[in-house]
C-alpha positions as CSV (number, residue, x, y, z in Angstrom):
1,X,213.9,107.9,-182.0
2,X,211.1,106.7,-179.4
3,X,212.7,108.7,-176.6
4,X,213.1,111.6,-178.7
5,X,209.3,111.5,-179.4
6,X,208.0,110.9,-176.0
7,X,210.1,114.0,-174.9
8,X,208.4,115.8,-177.7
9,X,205.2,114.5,-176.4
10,X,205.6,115.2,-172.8
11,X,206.8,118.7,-173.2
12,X,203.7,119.3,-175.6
13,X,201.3,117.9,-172.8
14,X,203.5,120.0,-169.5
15,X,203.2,123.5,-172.3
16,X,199.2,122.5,-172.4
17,X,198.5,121.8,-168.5
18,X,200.9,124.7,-167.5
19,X,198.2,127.5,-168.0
20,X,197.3,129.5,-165.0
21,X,194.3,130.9,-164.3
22,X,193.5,134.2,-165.8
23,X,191.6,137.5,-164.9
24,X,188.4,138.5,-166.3
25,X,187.9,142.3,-167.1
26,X,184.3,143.4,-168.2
27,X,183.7,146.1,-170.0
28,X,180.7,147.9,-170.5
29,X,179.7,151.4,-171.5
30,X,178.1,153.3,-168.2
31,X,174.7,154.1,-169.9
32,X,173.7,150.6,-169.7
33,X,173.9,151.0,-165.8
34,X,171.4,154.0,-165.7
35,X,169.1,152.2,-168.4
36,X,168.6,149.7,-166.4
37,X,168.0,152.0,-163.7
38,X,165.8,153.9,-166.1
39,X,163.8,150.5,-166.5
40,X,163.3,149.8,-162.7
41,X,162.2,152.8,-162.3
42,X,159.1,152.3,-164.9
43,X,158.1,149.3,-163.7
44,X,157.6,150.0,-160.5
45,X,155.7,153.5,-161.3
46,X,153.2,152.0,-164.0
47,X,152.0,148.7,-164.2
48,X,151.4,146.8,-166.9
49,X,150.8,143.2,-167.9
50,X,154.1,142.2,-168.3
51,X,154.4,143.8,-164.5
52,X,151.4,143.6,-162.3
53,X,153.3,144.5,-159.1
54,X,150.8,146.9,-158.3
55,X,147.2,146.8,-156.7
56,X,145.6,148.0,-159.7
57,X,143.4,144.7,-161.4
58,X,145.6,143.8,-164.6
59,X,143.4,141.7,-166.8
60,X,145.8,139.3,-169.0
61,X,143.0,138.6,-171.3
62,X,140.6,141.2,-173.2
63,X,139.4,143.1,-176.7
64,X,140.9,144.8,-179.4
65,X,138.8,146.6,-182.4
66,X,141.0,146.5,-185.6
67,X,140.0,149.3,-187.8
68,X,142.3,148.5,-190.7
69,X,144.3,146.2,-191.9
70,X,146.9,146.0,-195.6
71,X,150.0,145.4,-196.8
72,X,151.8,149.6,-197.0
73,X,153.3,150.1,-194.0
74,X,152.5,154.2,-195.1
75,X,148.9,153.6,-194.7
76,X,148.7,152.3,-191.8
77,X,150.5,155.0,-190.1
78,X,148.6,157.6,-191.5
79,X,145.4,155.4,-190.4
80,X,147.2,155.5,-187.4
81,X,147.3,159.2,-187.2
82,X,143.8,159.5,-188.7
83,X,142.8,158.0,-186.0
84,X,144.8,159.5,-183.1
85,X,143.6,163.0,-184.1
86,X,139.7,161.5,-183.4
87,X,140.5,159.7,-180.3
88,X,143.8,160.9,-178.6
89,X,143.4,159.2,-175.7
90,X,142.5,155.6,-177.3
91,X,146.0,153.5,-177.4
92,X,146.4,152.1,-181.1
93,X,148.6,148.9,-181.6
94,X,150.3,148.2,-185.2
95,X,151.3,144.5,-185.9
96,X,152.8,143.0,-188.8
97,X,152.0,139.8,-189.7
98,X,153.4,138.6,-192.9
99,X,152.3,140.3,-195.9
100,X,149.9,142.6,-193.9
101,X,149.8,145.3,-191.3
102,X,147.0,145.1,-188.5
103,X,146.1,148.4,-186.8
104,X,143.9,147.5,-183.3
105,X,142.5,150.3,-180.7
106,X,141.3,150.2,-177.1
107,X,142.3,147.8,-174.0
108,X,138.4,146.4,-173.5
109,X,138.0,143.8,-170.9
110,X,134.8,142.8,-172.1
111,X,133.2,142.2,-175.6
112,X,130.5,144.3,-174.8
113,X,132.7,147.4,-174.1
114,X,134.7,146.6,-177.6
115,X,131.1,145.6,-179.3
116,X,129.7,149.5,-178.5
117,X,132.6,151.5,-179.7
118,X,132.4,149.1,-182.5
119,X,129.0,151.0,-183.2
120,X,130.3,153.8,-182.2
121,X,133.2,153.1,-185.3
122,X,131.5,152.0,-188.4
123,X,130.3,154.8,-190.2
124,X,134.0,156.0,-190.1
125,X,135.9,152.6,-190.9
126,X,134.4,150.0,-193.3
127,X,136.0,147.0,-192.5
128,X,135.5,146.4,-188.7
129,X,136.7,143.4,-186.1
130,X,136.6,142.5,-182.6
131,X,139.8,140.4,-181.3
132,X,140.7,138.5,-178.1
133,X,144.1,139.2,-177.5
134,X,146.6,140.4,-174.3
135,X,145.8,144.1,-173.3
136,X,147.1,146.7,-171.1
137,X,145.8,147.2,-167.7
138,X,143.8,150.0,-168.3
139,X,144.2,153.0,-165.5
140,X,141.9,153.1,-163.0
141,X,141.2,155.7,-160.9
């Protein structure tokens, strides 16, 4: 009975060491290829904070004005677009923090710059703020 189990046992431990090495394939659809491409392609031809490889100044750090802020995702978007049609070339930011939407405008680097179109703001939007947060470079010319 011993003998019989330790040839069990050995030909269980030969059957578990006797793999071989296998062969990998990778398979991948071809449009990840050119989105990648797609992505180099943008970061080297605008840059950004997340990619200051450029010799324009990229300030990490600046000033955001939030001109509304609730819990319907519908209003802020059409705040959004309220907006947009007044100041097309302004970029507007939408961030959701749990229950409420926060809609922020302009890349200032300074509070002063944010502080005037502040001014410039308030007779169209009631509740007004300034925030320190990450902007984008903005484009200089």
């Amino acid at each position: 009975m011993k003998g019989l189990l330790t040839i069990i046992a050995v030909l269980i431990s030969y059957a578990t060491f006797a793999q071989t090495k296998g062969e990998v394939i990778v398979v991948k659809d071809p449009l990840i290829d050119s989105l990648i491409a797609k992505r180099i392609e943008l970061n080297k031809a605008k840059p950004t904070v997340n990619n200051p490889a450029s010799s324009a100044v990229v300030s990490s750090m600046g000033y955001r004005v939030q001109i509304y802020y609730g819990a319907d995702r519908r209003e802020v978007f059409a705040q959004q677009a309220n907006f947009k049609a007044e100041y097309p070339k302004l970029n507007t930011y939408i961030t959701y923090k749990e229950p409420n939407y926060f809609l922020r405008v302009g890349d200032y680097r300074t509070r002063l710059e944010a502080q005037k179109f502040l001014n410039e703001l308030k007779a169209s939007y009631p509740t007004l703020f300034i925030f320190r947060e990450k902007i984008n470079a903005p484009i200089l010319e």
